[in-house]
Every structure is written in structure tokens, then in C-alpha cells.
C-alpha positions in Angstrom: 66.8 -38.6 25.6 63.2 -39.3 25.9 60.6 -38.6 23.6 56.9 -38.7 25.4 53.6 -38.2 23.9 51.4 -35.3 25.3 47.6 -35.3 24.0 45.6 -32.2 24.1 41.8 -33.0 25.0 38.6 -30.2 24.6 37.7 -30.8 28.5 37.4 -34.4 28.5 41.2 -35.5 29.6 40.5 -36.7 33.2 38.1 -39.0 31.9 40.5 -40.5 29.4 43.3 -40.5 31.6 41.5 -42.8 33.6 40.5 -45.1 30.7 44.5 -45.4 29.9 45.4 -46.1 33.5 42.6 -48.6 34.1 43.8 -50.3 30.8 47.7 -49.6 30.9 48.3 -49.7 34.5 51.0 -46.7 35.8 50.7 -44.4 38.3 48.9 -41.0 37.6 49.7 -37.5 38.6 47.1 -34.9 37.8 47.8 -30.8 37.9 44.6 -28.7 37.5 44.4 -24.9 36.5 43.0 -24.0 40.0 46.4 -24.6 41.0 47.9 -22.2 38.7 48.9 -18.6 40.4 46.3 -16.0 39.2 46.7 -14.4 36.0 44.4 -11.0 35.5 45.2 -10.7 31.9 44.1 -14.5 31.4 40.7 -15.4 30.2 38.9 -17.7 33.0 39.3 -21.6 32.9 37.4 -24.0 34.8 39.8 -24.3 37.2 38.9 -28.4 37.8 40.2 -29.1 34.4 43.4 -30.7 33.7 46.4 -28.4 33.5 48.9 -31.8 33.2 48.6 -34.9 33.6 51.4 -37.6 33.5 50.5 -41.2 33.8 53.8 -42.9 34.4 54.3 -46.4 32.5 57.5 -47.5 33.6 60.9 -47.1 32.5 61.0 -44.1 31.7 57.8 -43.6 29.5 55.4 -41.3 30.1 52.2 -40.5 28.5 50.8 -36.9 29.5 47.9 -34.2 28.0 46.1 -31.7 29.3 42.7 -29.7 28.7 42.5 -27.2 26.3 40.9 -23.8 27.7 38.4 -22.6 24.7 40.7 -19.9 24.8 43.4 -21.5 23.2 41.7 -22.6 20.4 40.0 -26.0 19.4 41.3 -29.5 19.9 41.2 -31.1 16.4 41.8 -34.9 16.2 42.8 -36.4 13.2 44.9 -38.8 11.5 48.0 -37.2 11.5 49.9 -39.1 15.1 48.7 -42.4 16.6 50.1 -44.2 19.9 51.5 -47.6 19.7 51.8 -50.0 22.4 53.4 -52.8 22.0 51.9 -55.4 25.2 53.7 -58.4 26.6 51.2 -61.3 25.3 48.7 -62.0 23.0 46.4 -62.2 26.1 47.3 -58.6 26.9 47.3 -57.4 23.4 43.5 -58.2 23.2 42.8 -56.5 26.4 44.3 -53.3 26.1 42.6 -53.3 21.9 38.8 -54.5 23.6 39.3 -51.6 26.9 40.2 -49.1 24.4 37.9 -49.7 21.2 35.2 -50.2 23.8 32.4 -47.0 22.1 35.2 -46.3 20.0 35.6 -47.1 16.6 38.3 -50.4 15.2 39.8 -49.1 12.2 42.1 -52.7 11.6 40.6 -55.4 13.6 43.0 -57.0 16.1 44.5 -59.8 13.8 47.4 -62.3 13.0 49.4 -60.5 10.4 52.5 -61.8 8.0 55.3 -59.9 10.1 54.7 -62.3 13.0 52.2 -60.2 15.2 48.7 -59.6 16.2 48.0 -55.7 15.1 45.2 -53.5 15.1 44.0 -49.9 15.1 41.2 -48.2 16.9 40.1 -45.0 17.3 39.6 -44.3 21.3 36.0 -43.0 22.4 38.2 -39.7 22.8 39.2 -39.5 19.2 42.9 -41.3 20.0 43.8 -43.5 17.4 45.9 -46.7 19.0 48.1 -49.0 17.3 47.9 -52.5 19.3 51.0 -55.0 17.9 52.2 -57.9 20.0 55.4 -59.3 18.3 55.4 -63.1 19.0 58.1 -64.6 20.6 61.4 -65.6 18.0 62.5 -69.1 19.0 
């Protein structure tokens, strides 16, 4: 079994997608709602926003999201799910925290903490809030 997150953004989803590949790495597959059959009893969508998107990590995890039409309702962000990635290095751990708090907002400074890793949160210019832990090595 697999468990894979799926964000819901209010039209902005291409644009973070490419933040989280540019930052994570992965290979991207993007499905828009132009490519969806027509639908008369559906409400019109700007058919060059994201129906799907999967950005492929490695194995097997997956991050994906999608555009929310108006139509559906708003996209409300909150505090209630956050996204944790757990780099390879303490080099990489500050990376991916700087690319992704960059006009975002740090919630917990990237710092050494007493369960032997660096760990912060941050809140994504796109209202995603990110936990960042590098685990250091056990001898």
C-alpha cells in the first residue's frame, strides 16, 4: 500500500508544482481540464489549469494536486496536514527549507534539536506548510 499526498490549489498549482520539482527533483506529469471530454451540464473551467499533476519522487512516492474550479468551492489552507521530507544531508536539509520558505513564512527555524536532527517548519508561498528533519547519521 501507498499512501500519497494530493494538494488542492485555488489556480495557482502549476506554479507550485514547479517550485517542488525545482527544489525536490522528480519527474512531473501534468493533466489539464482542456483535456477532459466535454461535459454540458459542467460549469466552464479554464481549461489550462491543472486537472492532475503527479510529480514522481522515487520509490514509489508521489506527490500530486490539482486546481480547484471556483465551482467546487474554495481552497482553504490551514493547519490541519503538513508535508514532511526527510532529505539525505544536512546540506540538503537547508536547501530544500531556504527554496521553500523563500516569500513564505518559517514557522520553526531550521535548527539542531535534542532528538538528533535539524528540523523546521515553513509555511510555502502557496500556503503548504513543510516539515524539514534531517536525522543525523547513528554511528
Amino acid at each position: 500500500m501507498e499512501i500519497n499526498p494530493y494538494l488542492n490549489f485555488p489556480g495557482n498549482c502549476e506554479e507550485a508544482f514547479g517550485l517542488y520539482q525545482a527544489t525536490l527533483g522528480g519527474n512531473m506529469e501534468i493533466s489539464r481540464f482542456s483535456e477532459m471530454p466535454p461535459d454540458e451540464n459542467a460549469p466552464p473551467v479554464d481549461g489550462n489549469k491543472v486537472m492532475h499533476v503527479s510529480l514522481h519522487l522515487g520509490d514509489g512516492q508521489v506527490l500530486m494536486g490539482s486546481d480547484v474550479p471556483p465551482h467546487m468551492g474554495e481552497v482553504v489552507f490551514g493547519n490541519h496536514a503538513h508535508l514532511s521530507v526527510a532529505p539525505d544531508s544536512a546540506e540538503d536539509a537547508k536547501r530544500i527549507f531556504d527554496a521553500l520558505s523563500d516569500n513564505g513564512q518559517v514557522v520553526m527555524p531550521l535548527q539542531s534539536m535534542f532528538w538528533g536532527a535539524d528540523f523546521g517548519v515553513l509555511i510555502d508561498r502557496f500556503g503548504v506548510t513543510w516539515m524539514v528533519n534531517y536525522t543525523y547519521p547513528q554511528d
